[in-house]
C-alpha positions as MATLAB code, in Angstrom:
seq = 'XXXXXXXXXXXXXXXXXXXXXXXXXXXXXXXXXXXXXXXXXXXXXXXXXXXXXXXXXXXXXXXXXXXXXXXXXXXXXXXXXXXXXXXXXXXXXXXXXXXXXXXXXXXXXXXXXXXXXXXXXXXXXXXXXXXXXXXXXXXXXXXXXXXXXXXXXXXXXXXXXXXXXXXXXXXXXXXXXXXXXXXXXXXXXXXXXXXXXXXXXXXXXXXXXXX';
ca = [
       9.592   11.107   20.335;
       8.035    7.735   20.906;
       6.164    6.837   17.405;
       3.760    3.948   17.215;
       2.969    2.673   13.511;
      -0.131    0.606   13.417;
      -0.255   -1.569   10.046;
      -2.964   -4.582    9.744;
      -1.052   -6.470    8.084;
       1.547   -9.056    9.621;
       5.570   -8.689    7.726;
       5.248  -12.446    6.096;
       2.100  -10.883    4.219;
       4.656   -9.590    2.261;
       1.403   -7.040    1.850;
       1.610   -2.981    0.613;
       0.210   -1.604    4.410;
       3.279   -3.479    5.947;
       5.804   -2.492    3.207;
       4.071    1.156    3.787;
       4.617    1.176    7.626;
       8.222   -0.417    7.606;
       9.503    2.907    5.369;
       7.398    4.851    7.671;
      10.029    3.588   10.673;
      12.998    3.401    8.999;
      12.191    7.355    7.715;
      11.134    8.069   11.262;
      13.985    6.110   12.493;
      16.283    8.431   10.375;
      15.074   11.731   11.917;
      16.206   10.317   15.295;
      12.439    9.162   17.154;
      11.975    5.842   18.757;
       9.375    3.937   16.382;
       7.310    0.662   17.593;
       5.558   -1.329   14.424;
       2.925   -3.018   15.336;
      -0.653   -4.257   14.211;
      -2.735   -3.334   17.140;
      -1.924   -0.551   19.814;
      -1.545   -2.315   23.913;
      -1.755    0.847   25.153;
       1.768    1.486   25.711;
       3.421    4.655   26.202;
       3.756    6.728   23.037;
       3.786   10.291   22.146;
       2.145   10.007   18.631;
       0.486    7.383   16.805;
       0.146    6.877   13.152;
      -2.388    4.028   11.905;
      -2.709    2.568    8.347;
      -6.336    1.647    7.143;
      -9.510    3.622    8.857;
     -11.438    0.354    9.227;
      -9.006   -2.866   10.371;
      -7.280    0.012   12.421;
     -10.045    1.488   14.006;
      -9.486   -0.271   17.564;
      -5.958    0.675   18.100;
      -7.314    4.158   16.784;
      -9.790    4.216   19.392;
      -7.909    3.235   21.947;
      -5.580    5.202   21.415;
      -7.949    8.840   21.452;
      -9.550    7.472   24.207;
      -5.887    6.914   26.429;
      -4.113    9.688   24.941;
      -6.626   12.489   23.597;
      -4.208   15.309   23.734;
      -1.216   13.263   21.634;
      -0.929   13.343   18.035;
      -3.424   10.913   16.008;
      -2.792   10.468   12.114;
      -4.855    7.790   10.327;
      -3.216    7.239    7.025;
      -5.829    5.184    4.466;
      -4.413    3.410    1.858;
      -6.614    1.874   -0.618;
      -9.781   -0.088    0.164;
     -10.492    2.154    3.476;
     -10.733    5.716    1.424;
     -12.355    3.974   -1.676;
     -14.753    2.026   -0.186;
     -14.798    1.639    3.829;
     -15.335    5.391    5.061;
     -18.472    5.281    2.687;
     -20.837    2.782    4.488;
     -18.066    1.313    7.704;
     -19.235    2.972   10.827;
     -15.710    2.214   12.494;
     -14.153    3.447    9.456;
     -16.184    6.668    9.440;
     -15.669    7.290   13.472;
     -11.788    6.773   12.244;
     -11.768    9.601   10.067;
     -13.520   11.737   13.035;
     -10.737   10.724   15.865;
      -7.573   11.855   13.255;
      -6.327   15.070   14.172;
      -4.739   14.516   10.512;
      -5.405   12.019    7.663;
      -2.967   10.562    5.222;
      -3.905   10.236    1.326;
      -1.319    8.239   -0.834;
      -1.979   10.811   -3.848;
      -4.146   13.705   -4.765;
      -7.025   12.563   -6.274;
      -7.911   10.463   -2.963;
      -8.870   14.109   -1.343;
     -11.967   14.074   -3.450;
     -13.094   11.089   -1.789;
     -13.386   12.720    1.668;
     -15.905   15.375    2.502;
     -15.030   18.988    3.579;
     -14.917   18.603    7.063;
     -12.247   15.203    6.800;
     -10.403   17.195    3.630;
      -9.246   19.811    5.788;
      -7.258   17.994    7.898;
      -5.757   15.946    5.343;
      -2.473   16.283    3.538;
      -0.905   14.133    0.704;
       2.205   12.140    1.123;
       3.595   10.040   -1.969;
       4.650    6.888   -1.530;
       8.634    6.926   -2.671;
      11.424    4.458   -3.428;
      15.175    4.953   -3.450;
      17.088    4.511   -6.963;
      18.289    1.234   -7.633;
      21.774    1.180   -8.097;
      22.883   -0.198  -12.185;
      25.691   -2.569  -10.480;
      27.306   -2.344  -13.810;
      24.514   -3.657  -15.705;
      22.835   -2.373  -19.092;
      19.694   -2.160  -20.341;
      18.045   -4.747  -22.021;
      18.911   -4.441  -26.141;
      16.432   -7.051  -27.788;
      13.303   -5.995  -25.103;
      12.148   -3.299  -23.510;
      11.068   -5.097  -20.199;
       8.661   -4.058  -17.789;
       8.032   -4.819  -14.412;
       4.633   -4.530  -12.724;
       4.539   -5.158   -8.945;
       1.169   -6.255   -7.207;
      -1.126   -9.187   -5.460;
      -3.746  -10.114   -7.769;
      -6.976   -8.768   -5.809;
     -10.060   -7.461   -8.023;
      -8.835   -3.862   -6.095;
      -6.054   -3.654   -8.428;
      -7.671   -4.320  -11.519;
      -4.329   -6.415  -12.340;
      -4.712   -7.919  -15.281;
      -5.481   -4.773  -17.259;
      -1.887   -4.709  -18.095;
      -2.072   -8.268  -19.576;
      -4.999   -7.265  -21.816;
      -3.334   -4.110  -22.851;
      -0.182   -6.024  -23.654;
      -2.505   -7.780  -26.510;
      -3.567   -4.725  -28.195;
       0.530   -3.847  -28.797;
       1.510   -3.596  -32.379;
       3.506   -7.296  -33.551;
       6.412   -5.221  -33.848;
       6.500   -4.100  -29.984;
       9.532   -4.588  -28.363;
       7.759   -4.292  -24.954;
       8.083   -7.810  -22.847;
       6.407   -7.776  -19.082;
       7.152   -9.712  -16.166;
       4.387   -9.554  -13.261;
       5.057  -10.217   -9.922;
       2.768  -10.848   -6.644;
       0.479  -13.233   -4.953;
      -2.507  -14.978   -5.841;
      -5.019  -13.168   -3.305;
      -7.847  -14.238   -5.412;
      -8.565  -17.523   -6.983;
     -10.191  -16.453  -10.243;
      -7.442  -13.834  -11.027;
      -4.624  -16.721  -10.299;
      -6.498  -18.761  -12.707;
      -6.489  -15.951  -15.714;
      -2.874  -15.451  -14.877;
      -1.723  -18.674  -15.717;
      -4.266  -19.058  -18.861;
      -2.012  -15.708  -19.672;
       0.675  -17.302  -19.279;
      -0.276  -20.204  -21.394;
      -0.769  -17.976  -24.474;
       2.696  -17.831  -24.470;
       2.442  -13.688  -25.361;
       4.769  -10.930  -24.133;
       2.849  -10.905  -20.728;
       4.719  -13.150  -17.968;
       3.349  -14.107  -14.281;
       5.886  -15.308  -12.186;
       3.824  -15.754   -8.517;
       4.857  -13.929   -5.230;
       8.297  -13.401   -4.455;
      10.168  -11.784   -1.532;
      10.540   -7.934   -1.477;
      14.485   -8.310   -1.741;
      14.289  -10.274   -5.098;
      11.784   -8.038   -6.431;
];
């Protein structure tokens, strides 16, 4: 099959829709179909398209039912579309309609859509191969914890930050955080964070392979 994978976001975003739609194609890839990434449908030839966010989708979704209504139509939504767009977006709600089948990342998001949208959705995890050990060992004087993610108030990231204060002196636990500064207030109580010198460490975006 010819696949089309919409994502809104551009690769140098380094942002989760793109990372999201890149495993898409190589999975796709991997079961033999021809896969075109892209962040807005032209109206080229395809036998199925998959989109990524109801809302900044919505006009390759559109175009798309309106060139091809018989061909398969998924809408995946991935964060700020199914907990907050398809509630008061008019292009994100007519999204939802179009899908023959909707996308949640994990359970819980079915609750947010109502019966007649639930149906047709299905849950697909988001998964990561194993890292290969390369020899290495575990750390023996930390116990060190990564946490990947922009700062954006969506992610609520610096809960991890305040929860690192409330760990016992005698915590071995030492976390690095990685990802961009997509807001300036959050940036700013990152590095004040980072200034308290604790066992909670911002180190900025970074590119996927180094992460």
């Amino acid at each position: 099959m010819d696949v089309t994978v919409v994502t809104p976001e551009l690769p140098e975003a380094r942002a989760g829709n793109w990372i999201t739609a890149a495993r898409y194609r190589r999975i796709l890839e991997g079961l033999g179909h021809r896969v075109r990434l892209t962040t807005a449908y032209d109206g080229a030839a395809s036998d199925a398209l998959i989109a990524l966010h109801a809302r900044r989708s919505h006009p390759s979704i559109r175009r798309f039912a309106d060139e091809r209504p018989n061909a398969p139509l998924i809408v995946v939504l991935t964060g700020t579309d199914l907990y907050r767009d398809i509630r008061t977006d008019r292009d994100a709600q007519a999204s939802l309609d179009l899908a023959q089948r909707l996308v949640v990342l994990q359970r819980m998001g079915l609750g947010e859509l109502g019966e007649e949208h639930r149906a047709k959705a299905r849950v697909i995890y988001q998964s990561v191969s194993a890292c290969r050990a390369n020899g290495a060992h575990p750390p023996s004087t930390y116990f060190r914890v990564a946490v990947v993610g922009h700062l954006r108030p969506e992610k609520d990231p610096m809960r991890v930050a305040l929860a690192a204060r409330r760990l016992p002196p005698r915590s071995r636990i030492r976390i690095t955080h990685v990802g961009g500064v997509l807001d300036p207030e959050l940036g700013r109580q990152a590095q004040e964070e980072n200034a308290r010198g604790g066992r909670y460490r911002w180190v900025g975006g970074v590119p996927h392979w180094r992460v």
